[in-house]
C-alpha positions in Angstrom: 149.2 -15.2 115.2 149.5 -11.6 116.0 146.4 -9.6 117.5 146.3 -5.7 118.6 144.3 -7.5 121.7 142.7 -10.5 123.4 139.2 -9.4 122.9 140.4 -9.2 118.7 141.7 -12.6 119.5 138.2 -13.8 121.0 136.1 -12.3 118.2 138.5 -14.4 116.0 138.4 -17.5 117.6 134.3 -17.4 117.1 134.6 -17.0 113.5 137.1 -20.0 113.6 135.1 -21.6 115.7 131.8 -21.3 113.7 133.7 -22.6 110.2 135.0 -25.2 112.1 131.7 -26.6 113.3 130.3 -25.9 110.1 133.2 -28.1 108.4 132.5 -30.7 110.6 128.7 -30.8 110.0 129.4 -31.6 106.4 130.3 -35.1 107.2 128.5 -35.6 111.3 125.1 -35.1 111.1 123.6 -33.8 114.5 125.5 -34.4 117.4 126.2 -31.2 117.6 126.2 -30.9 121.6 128.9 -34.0 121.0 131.0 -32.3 118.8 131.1 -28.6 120.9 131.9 -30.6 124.1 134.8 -32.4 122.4 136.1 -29.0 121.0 135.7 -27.8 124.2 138.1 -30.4 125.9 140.4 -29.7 122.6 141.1 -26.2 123.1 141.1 -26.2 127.1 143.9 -28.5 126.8 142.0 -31.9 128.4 141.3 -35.3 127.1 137.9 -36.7 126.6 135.7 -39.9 127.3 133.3 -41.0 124.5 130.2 -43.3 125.8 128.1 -44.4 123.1 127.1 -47.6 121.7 128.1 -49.3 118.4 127.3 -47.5 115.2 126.8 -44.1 116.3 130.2 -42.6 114.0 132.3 -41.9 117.3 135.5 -42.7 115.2 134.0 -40.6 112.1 133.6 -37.9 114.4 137.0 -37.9 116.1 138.7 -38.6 112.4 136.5 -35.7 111.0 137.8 -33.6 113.8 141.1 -34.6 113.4 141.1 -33.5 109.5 139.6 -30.0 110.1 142.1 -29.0 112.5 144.9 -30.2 110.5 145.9 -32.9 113.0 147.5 -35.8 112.7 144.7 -38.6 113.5 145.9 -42.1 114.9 143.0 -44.7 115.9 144.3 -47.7 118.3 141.9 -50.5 118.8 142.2 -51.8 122.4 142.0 -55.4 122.6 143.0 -58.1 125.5 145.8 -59.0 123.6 147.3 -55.0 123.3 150.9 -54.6 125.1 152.4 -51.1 125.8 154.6 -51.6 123.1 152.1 -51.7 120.9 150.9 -48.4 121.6 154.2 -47.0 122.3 156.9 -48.3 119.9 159.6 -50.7 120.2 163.3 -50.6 120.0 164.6 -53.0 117.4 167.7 -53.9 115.6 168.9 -52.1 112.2 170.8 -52.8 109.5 173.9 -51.9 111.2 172.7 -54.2 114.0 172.0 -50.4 116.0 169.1 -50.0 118.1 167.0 -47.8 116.5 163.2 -46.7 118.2 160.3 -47.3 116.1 157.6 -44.7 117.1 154.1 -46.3 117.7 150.9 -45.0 116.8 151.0 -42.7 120.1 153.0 -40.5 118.4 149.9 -38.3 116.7 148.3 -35.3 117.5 145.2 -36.8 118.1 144.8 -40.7 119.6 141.5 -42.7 119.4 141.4 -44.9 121.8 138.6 -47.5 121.3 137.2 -49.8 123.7 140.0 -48.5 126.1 138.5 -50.5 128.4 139.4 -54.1 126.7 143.0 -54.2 127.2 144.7 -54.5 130.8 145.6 -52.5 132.7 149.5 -52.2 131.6 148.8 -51.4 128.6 145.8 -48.8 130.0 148.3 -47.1 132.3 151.2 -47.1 129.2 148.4 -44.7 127.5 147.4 -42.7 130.8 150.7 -41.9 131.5 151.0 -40.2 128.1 147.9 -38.3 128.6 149.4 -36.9 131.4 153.2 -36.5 131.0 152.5 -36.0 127.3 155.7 -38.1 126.7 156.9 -41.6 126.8 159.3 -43.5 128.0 160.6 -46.5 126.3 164.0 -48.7 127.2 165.2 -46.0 129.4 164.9 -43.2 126.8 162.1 -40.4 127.5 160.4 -39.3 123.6 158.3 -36.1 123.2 154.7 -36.4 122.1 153.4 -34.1 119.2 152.3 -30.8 120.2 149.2 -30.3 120.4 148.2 -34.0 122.0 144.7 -35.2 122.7 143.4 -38.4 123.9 139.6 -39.0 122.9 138.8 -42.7 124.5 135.7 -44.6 123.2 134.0 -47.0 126.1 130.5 -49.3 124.7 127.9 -48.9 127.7 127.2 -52.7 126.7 128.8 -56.0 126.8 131.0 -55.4 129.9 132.2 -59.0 130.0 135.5 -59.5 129.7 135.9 -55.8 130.2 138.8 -53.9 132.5 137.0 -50.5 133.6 139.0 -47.7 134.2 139.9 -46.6 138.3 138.4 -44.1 139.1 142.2 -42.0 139.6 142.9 -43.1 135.8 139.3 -42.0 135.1 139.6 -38.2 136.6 142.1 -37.3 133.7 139.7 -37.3 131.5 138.5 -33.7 131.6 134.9 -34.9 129.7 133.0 -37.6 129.9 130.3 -37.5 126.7 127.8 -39.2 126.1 126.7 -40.3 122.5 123.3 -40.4 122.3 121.2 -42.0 119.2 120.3 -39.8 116.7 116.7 -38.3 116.2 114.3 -39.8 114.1 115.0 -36.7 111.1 119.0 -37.0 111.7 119.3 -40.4 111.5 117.0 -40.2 107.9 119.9 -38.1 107.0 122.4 -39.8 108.1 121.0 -43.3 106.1 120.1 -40.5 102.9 123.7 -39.1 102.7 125.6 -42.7 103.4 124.3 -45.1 101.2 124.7 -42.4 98.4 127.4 -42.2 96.0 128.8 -38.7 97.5 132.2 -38.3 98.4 132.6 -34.9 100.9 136.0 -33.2 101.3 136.9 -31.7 104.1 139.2 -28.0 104.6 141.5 -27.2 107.4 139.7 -24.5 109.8 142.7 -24.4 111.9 146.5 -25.6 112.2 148.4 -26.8 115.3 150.2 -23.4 115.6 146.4 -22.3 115.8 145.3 -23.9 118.3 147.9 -23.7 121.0 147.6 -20.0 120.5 143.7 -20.3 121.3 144.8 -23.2 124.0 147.3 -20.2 125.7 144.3 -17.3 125.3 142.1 -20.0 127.3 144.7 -19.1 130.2 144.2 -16.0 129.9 140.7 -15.3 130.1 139.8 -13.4 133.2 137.1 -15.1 135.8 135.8 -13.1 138.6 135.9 -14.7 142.3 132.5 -15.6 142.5 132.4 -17.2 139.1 135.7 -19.2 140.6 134.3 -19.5 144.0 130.8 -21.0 142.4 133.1 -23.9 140.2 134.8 -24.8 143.4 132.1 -24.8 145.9 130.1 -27.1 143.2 132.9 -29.1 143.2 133.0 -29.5 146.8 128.8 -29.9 147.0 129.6 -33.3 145.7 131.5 -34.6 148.3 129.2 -36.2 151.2 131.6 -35.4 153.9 131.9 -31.9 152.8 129.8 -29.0 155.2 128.2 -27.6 151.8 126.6 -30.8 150.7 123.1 -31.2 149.9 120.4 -34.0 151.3 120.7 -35.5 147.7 125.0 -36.4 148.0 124.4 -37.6 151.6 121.9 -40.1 150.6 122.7 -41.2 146.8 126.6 -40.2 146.4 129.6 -42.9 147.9 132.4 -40.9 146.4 132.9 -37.3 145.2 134.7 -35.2 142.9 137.9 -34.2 143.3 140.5 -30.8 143.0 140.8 -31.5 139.5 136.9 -31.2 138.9 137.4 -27.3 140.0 140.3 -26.8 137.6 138.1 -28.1 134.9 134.9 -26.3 135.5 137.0 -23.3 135.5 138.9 -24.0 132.1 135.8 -25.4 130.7 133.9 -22.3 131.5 136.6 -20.0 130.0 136.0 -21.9 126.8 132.6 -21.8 126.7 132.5 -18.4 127.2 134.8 -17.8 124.0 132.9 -19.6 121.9 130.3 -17.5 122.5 132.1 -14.2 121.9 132.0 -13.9 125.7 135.2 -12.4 127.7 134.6 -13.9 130.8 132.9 -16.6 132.2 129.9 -16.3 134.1 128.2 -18.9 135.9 125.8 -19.9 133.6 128.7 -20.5 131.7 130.2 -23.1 134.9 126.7 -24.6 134.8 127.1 -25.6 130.8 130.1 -27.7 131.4 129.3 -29.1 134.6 127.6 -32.6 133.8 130.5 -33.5 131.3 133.3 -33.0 133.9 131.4 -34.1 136.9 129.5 -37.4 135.5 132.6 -39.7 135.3 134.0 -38.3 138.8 130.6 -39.0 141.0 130.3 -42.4 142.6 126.7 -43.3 143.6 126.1 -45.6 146.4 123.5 -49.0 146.4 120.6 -46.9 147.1 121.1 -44.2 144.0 121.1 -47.3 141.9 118.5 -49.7 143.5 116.0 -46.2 143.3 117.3 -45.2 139.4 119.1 -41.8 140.6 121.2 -41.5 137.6 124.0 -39.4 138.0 122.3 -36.5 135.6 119.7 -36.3 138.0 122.0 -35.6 140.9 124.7 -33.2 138.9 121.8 -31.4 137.9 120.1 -31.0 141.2 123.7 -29.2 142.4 123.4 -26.7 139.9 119.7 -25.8 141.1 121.0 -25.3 144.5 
């Protein structure tokens, strides 16, 4: 992709960005705060954490996503039983009695990982290590992952037993953590209106991979201002209890706070919230509108947050008041 200059490049990426959204609306009704964050994450380079319960189309959603970007789409079901190799690939014997490596479903653009937190934590760390090395190593031999590569994990809020959470180091690589809420009353008569109907919708490619690492590289180079930078790290910092800038609130309610990689985040995830909107900078609004996403799965409330019902919402959106 060839532009005369980024701010070209920017006006483009809105019009892309607007087709794409409307693409996906054909087939995901609502959710469309769900499926900007997920984008988001997508073209700042970062992996995201789906919370939801059953039956709200998280794997519909990701698949959709998936086929409008022109990405290849991969949906691993995590179960107690799951071994790394499962995930990974194997080596095994050919006909020439050769080993030969059989790629596993990691190999795709985009992985959904569902219920990653019902498998061990092997077989959680075999996928981690992907997300962050984006390759695999297998029998001694290091393999390349697909360019672009995203990891969009789904976790149910219910039925925990049996359950192997995620730490919360294996936890802060995930640059989002969304929440899918229930549709409203109107969606949700949409949703039932256009599913138990005999229509069949087809979806177009908006983009292609070559696309998006070009969008993915101007993200980079978007220009922030230091008090737009200084604003994303010092709220960053406002959550640690130990730290001189925090507030009453993190003293009392927070146990653990966010880390570094929280700054580099709200910074990215600025950047690309800024784009979308045919901005070419961030501004701090702009920090603000990705802050609960990348803070809510990095904040550890103590006994007292949860005995009084301080969610962590409350608290993450309390530091952006301040």
């Amino acid at each position: 992709m060839e532009f005369n200059s980024e701010k070209e490049a920017v006006d483009h990426f809105v019009k892309q960005f607007g087709a794409l959204q409307k693409e996906i609306s054909k087939v995901i009704i609502g959710q469309r705060q769900v499926v900007d964050e997920v984008l988001i994450s997508i073209f700042s380079g970062g992996h995201s954490l789906l919370l939801g319960v059953p039956g709200l189309a998280k794997t519909l959603l990701v698949n959709t996503i998936a086929k409008s970007l022109g990405l290849s789409f991969s949906r691993i079901q995590f179960t107690p039983d799951l071994m790394p190799s499962d995930i990974v690939g194997a080596e095994i014997l050919d006909e020439s009695r050769k080993f030969k490596f059989v790629k596993g479903p990691i190999f795709s653009n985009i992985i959904l990982a569902d219920e990653i937190n019902r498998t061990p934590p092997k077989t959680q760390s075999a996928l981690l290590e992907a997300m962050q090395e984006k390759r695999v190593t297998a029998a001694g031999h290091s393999y390349e992952l697909p360019s672009p590569f995203f990891v969009l994990a789904t976790q149910n809020p219910i039925e925990q037993e049996g359950t192997y959470p995620l730490p919360e180091a294996q936890l802060d690589r995930f640059m989002f953590n969304i929440w899918v809420d229930y549709p409203s009353l109107e969606e949700e008569y949409e949703v039932v209106k256009a599913t138990t109907a005999d229509n069949k919708v087809e979806l177009n490619e908006i983009m292609h991979a070559n696309e998006i690492l070009f969008y993915q590289n101007l993200v980079r180079k978007i220009p922030v201002t230091d008090n737009v930078l200084k604003y994303a790290v010092s709220l960053a910092n406002k959550t640690r209890y130990e730290s001189d800038l925090a507030p009453e609130i993190v003293k009392e309610y927070i146990s653990w706070g966010a880390g570094p990689r929280a700054s580099q985040y709200l910074v990215i995830g600025a950047k690309c919230h800024a784009m979308l909107n045919g901005k070419y900078a961030p501004d701090i609004e702009d920090v603000k509108a990705v802050a609960l996403p990348i803070l809510r799965h990095r904040i550890v409330r103590n006994y007292k947050a949860e005995a009084e019902g301080i969610k962590t919402e409350d608290i993450v959106a309390k530091l952006t008041e301040i």
